[in-house]
Biopython code that builds the backbone (N, CA, C, O; Angstrom):
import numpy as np
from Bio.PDB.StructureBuilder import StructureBuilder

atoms = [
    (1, "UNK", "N", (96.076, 89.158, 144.513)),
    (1, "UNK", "CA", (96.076, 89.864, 143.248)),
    (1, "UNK", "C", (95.231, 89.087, 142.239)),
    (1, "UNK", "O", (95.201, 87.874, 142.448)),
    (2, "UNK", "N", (94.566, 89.515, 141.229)),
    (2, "UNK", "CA", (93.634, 89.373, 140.147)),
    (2, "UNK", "C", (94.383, 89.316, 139.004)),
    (2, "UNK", "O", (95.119, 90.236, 138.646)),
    (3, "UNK", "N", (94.207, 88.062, 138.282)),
    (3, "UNK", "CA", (94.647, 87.596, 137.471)),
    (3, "UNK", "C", (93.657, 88.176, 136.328)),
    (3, "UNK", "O", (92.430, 88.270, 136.359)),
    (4, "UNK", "N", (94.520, 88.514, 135.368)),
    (4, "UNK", "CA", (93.949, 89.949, 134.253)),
    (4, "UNK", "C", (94.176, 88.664, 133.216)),
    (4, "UNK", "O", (95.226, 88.022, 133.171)),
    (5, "UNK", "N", (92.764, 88.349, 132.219)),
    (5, "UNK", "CA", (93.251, 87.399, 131.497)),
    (5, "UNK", "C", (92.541, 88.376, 129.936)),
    (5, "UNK", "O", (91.863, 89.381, 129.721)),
    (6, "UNK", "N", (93.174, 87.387, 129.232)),
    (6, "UNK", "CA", (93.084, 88.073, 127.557)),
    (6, "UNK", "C", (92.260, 86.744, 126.642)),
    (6, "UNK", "O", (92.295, 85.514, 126.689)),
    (7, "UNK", "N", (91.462, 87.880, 125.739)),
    (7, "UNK", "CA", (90.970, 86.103, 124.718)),
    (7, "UNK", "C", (91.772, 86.408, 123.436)),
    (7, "UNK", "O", (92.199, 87.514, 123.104)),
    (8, "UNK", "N", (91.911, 85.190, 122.741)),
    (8, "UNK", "CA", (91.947, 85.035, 121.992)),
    (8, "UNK", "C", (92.917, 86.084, 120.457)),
    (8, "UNK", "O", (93.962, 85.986, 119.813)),
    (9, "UNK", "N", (92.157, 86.662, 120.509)),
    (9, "UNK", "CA", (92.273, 87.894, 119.541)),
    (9, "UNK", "C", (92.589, 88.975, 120.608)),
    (9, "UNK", "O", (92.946, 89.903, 119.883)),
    (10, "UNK", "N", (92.680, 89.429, 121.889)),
    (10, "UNK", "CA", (93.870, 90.341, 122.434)),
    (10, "UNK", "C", (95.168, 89.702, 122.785)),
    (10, "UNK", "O", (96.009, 90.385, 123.370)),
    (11, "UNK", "N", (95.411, 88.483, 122.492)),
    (11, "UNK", "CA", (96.744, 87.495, 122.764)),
    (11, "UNK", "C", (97.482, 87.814, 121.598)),
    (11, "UNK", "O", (98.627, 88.266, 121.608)),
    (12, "UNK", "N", (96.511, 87.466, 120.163)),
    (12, "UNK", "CA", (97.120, 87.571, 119.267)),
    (12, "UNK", "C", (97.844, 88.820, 118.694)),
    (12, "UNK", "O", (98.881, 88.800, 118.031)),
    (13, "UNK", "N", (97.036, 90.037, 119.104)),
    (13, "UNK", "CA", (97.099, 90.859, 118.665)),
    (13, "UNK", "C", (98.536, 91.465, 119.587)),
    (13, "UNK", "O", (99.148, 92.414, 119.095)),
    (14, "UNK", "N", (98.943, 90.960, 120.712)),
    (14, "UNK", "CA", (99.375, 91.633, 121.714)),
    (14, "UNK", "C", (100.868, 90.799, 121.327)),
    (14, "UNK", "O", (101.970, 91.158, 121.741)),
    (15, "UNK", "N", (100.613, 89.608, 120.434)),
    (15, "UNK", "CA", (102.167, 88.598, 120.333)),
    (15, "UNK", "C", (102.320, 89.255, 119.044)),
    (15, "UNK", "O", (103.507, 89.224, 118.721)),
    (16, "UNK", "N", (101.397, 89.992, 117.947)),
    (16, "UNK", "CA", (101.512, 90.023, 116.699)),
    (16, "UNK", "C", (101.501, 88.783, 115.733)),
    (16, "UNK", "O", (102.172, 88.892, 114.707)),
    (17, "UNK", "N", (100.876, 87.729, 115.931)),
    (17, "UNK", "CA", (100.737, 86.832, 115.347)),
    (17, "UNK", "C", (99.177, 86.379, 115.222)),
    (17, "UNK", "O", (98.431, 86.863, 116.074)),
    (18, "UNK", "N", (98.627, 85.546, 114.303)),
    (18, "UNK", "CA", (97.284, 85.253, 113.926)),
    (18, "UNK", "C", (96.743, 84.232, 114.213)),
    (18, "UNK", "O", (97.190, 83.114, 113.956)),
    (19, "UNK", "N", (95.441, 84.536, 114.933)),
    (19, "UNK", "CA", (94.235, 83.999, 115.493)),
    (19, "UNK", "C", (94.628, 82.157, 115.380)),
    (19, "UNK", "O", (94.715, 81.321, 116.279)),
    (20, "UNK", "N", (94.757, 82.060, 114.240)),
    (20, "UNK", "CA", (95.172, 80.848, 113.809)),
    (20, "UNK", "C", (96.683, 80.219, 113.886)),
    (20, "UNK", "O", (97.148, 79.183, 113.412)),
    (21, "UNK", "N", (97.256, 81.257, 114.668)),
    (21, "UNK", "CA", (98.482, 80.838, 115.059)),
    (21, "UNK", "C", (98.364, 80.492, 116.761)),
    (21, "UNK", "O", (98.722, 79.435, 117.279)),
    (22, "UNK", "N", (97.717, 81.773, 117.533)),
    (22, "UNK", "CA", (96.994, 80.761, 118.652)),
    (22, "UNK", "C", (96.721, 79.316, 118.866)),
    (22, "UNK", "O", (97.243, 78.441, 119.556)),
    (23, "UNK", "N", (95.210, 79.393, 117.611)),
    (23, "UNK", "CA", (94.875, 77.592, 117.644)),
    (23, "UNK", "C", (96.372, 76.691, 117.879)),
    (23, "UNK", "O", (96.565, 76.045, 118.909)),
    (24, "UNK", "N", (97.320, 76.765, 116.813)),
    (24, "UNK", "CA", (97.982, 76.280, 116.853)),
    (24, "UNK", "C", (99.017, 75.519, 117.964)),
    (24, "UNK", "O", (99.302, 74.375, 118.317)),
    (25, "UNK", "N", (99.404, 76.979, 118.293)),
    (25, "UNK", "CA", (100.100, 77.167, 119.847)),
    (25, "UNK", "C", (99.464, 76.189, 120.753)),
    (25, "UNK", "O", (100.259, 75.418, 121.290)),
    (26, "UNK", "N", (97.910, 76.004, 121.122)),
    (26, "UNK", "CA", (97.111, 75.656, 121.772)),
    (26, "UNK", "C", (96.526, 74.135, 121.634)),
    (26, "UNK", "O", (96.140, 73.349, 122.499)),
    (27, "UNK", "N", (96.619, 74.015, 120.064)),
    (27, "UNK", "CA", (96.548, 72.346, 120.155)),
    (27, "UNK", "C", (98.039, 71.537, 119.952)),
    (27, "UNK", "O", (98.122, 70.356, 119.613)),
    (28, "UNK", "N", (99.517, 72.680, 120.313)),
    (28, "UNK", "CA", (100.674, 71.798, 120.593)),
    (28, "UNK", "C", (100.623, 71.655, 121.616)),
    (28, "UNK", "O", (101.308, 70.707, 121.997)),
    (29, "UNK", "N", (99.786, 72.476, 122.808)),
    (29, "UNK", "CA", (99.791, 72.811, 124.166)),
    (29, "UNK", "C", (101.175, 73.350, 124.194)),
    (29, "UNK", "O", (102.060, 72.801, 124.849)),
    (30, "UNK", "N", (101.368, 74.432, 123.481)),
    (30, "UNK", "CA", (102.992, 75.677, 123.448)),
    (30, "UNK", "C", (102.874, 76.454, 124.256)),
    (30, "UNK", "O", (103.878, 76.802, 124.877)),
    (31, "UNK", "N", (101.051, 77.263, 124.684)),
    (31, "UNK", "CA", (100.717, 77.913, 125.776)),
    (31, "UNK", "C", (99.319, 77.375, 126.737)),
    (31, "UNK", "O", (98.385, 76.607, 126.506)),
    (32, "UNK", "N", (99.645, 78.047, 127.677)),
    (32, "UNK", "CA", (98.448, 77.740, 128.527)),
    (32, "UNK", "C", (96.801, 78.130, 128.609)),
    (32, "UNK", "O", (96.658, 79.212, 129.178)),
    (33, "UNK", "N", (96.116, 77.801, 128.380)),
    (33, "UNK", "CA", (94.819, 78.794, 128.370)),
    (33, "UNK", "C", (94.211, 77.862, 129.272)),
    (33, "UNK", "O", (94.731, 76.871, 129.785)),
    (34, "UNK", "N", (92.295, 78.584, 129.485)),
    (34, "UNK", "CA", (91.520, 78.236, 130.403)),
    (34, "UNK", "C", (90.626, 78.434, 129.294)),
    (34, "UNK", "O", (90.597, 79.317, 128.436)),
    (35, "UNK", "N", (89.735, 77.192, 129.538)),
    (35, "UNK", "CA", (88.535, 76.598, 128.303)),
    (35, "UNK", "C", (87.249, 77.065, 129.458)),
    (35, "UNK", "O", (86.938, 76.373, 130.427)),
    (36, "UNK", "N", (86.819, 77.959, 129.213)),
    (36, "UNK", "CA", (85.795, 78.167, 130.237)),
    (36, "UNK", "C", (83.960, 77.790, 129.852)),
    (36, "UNK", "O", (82.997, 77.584, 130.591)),
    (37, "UNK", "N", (84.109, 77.833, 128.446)),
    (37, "UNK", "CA", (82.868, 76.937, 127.598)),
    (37, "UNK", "C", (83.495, 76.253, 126.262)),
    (37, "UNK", "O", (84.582, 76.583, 125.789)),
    (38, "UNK", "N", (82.824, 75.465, 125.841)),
    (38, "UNK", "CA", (82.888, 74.998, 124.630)),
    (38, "UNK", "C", (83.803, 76.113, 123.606)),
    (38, "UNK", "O", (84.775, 75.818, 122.911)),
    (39, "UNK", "N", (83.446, 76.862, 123.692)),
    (39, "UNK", "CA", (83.986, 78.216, 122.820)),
    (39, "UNK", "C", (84.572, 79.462, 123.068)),
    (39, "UNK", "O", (84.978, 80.236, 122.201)),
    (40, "UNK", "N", (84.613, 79.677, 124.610)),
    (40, "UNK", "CA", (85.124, 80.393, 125.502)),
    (40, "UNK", "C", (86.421, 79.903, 126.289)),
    (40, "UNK", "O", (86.519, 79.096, 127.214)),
    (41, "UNK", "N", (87.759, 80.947, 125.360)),
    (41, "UNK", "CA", (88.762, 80.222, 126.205)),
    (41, "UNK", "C", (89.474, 81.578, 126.359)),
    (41, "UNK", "O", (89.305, 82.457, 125.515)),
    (42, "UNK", "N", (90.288, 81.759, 127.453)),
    (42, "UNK", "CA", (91.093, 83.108, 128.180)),
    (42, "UNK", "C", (92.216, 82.432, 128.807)),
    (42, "UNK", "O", (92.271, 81.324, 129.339)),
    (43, "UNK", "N", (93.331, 83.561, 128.589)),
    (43, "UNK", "CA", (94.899, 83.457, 128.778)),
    (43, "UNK", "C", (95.053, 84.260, 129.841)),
    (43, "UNK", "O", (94.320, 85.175, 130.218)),
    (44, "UNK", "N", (96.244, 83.783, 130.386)),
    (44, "UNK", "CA", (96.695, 84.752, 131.213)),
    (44, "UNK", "C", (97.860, 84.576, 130.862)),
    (44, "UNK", "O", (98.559, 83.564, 130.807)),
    (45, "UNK", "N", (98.181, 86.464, 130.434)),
    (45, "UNK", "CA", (99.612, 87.304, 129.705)),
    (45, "UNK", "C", (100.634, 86.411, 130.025)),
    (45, "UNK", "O", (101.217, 85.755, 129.162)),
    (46, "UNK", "N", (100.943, 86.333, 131.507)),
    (46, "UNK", "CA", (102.142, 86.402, 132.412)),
    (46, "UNK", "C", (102.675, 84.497, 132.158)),
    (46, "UNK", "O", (103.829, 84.076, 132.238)),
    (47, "UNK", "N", (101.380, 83.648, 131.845)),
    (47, "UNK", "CA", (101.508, 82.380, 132.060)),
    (47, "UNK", "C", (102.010, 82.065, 130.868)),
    (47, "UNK", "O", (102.872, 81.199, 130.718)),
    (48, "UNK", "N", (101.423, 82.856, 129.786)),
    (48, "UNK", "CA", (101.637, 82.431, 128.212)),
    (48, "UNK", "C", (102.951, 83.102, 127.525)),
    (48, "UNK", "O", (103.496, 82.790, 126.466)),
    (49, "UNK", "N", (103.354, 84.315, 128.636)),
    (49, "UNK", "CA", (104.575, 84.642, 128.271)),
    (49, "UNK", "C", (106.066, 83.834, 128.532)),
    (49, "UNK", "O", (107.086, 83.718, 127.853)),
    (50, "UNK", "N", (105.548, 83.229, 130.183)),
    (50, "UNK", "CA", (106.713, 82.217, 130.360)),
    (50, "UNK", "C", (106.715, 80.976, 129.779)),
    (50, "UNK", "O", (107.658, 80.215, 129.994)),
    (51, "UNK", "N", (105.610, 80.592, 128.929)),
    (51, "UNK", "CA", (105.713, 79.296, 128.487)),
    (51, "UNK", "C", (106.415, 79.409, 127.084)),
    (51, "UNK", "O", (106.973, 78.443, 126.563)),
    (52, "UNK", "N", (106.356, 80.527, 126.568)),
    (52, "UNK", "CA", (106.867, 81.097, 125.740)),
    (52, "UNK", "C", (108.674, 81.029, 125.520)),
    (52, "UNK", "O", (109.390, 80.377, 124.761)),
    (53, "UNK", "N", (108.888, 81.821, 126.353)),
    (53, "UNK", "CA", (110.255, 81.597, 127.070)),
    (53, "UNK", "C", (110.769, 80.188, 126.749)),
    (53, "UNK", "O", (111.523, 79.986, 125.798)),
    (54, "UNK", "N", (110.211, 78.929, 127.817)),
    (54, "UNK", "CA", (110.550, 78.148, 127.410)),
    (54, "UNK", "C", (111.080, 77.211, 126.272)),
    (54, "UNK", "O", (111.902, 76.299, 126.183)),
    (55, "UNK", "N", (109.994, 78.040, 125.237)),
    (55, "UNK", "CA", (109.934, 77.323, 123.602)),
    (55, "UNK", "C", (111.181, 78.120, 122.825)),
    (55, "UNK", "O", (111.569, 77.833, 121.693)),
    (56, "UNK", "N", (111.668, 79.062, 123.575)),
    (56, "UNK", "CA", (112.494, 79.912, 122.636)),
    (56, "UNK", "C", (114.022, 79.363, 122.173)),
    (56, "UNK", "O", (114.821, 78.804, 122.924)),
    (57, "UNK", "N", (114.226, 79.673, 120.704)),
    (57, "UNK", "CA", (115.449, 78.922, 120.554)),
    (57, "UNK", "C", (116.764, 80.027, 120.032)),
    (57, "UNK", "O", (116.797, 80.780, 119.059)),
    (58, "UNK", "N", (117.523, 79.835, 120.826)),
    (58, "UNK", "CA", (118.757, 81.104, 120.889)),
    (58, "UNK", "C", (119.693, 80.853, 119.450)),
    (58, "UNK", "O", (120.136, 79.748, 119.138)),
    (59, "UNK", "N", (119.834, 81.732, 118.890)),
    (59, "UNK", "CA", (120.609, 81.571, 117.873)),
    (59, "UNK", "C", (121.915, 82.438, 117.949)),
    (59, "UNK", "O", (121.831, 83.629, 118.249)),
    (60, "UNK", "N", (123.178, 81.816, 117.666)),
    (60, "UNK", "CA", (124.196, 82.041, 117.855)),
    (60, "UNK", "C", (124.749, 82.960, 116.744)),
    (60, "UNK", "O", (124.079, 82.919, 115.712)),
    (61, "UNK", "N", (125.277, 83.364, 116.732)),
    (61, "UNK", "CA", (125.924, 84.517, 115.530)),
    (61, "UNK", "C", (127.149, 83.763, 115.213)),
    (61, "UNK", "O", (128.016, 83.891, 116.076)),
    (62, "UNK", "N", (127.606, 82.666, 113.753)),
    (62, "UNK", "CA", (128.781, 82.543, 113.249)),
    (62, "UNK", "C", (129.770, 83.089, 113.159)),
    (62, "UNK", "O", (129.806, 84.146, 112.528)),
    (63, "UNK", "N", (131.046, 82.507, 113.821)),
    (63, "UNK", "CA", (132.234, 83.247, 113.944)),
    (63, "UNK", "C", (132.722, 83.727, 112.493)),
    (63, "UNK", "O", (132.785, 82.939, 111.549)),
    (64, "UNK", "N", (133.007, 84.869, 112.408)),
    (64, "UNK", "CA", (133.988, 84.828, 110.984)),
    (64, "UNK", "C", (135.210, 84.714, 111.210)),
    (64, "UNK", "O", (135.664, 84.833, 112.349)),
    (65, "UNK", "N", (136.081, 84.417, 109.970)),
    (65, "UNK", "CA", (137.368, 83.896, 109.720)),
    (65, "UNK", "C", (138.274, 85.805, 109.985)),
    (65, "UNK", "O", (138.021, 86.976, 109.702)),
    (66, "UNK", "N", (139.267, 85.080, 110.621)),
    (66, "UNK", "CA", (139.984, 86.048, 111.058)),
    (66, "UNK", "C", (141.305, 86.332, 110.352)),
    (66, "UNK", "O", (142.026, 87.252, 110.738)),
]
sb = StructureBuilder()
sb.init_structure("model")
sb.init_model(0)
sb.init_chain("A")
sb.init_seg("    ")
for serial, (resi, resn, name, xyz) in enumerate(atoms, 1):
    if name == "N":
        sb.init_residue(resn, " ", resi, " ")
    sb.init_atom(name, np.array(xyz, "f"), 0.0, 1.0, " ", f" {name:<3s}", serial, name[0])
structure = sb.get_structure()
């Protein structure tokens, strides 16, 4: 199977978050990409979604008083 990869600005657009939130992601190393030139870099969905996963932090719903 063929690995379907996304740049940049279809990642962002596809997480709803900005171009510059990528960079970000990318120089915490939060997701994975492939640097294919100097200026050419592509994701793959499936890799950047589970790394994703990983980073996620569950928030609990406070008990109320009974």
């Amino acid at each position: 199977m063929e690995a379907k990869y996304e740049n940049k600005q279809q990642l962002a657009d596809r997480l709803g978050v900005s171009c510059r939130t990528i960079n970000t992601w990318m120089a915490a190393h939060r997701i994975p990409f492939t640097k294919i030139t100097e200026r050419v870099v592509r994701f793959i969905p499936q890799e950047v979604d589970q790394a994703l996963v990983k980073c996620a932090v569950r928030v609990r719903e406070p008990k109320t008083a009974s």
